[in-house]
N, C-alpha and C positions, 0 to 999 in steps of 0.2 A: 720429313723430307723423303722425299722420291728417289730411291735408289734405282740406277742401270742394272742390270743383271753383272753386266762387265766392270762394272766402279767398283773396284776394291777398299776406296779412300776412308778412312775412318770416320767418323759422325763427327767431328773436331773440326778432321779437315776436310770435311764438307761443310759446315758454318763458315770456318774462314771463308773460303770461298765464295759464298752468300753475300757475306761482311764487305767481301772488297767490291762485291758487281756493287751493292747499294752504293757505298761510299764514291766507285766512281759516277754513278749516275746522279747524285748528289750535287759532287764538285763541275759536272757537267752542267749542273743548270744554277749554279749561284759563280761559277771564277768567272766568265764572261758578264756579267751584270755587274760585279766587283771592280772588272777592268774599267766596264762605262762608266760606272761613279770617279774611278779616279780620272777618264779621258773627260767628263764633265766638268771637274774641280779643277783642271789646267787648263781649257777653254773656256772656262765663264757660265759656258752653256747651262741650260734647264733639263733635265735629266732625261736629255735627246737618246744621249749614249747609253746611260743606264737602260732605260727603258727597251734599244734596242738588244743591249748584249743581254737583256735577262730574256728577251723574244728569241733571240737566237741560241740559249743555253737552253731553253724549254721543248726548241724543236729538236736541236739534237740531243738533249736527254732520251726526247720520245722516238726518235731514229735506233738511238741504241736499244732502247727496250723492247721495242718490233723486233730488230734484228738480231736481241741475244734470246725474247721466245722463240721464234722461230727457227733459229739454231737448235735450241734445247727441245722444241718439239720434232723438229725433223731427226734430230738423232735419237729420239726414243724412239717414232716409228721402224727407225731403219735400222734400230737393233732388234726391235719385235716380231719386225719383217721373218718369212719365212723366205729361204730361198727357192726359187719355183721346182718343180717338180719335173723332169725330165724322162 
């Protein structure tokens, strides 16, 4: 793992941390697909809902994942950054 110069956190609780971004980008793209099977199974319906909520847990899984690299790369440049010279 890629340590900040400024992260002090231990190599532990940097895994945790790891641990939990997976697990919620996980539960981001399988609880909404879960919900349409159940909203399926009390409509009658053909796995209208399924099919949507798992479409919709997949784009914001992939929403989160853009926006937690791009956090994590913008904050490595802008601690690598130098501050300009005057």
């Amino acid at each position: 793992m890629d340590r900040h110069p400024q992260d002090d956190r231990s190599a532990i609780s940097l895994a945790y941390a790891w641990a939990t971004r997976v697990m919620v980008i996980a539960a981001e793209m399988v609880v909404p697909g879960i919900v349409g099977v159940w909203i399926d199974r009390k409509l009658g319906t053909l796995l209208v809902f399924a099919l949507a909520g798992f479409a919709l847990g997949i784009t914001l899984a992939i929403m989160h994942l853009v926006r937690m690299t791009k956090s994590d790369t913008d904050s490595k440049f802008s601690i690598e950054k130098k501050p300009p010279r005057t």
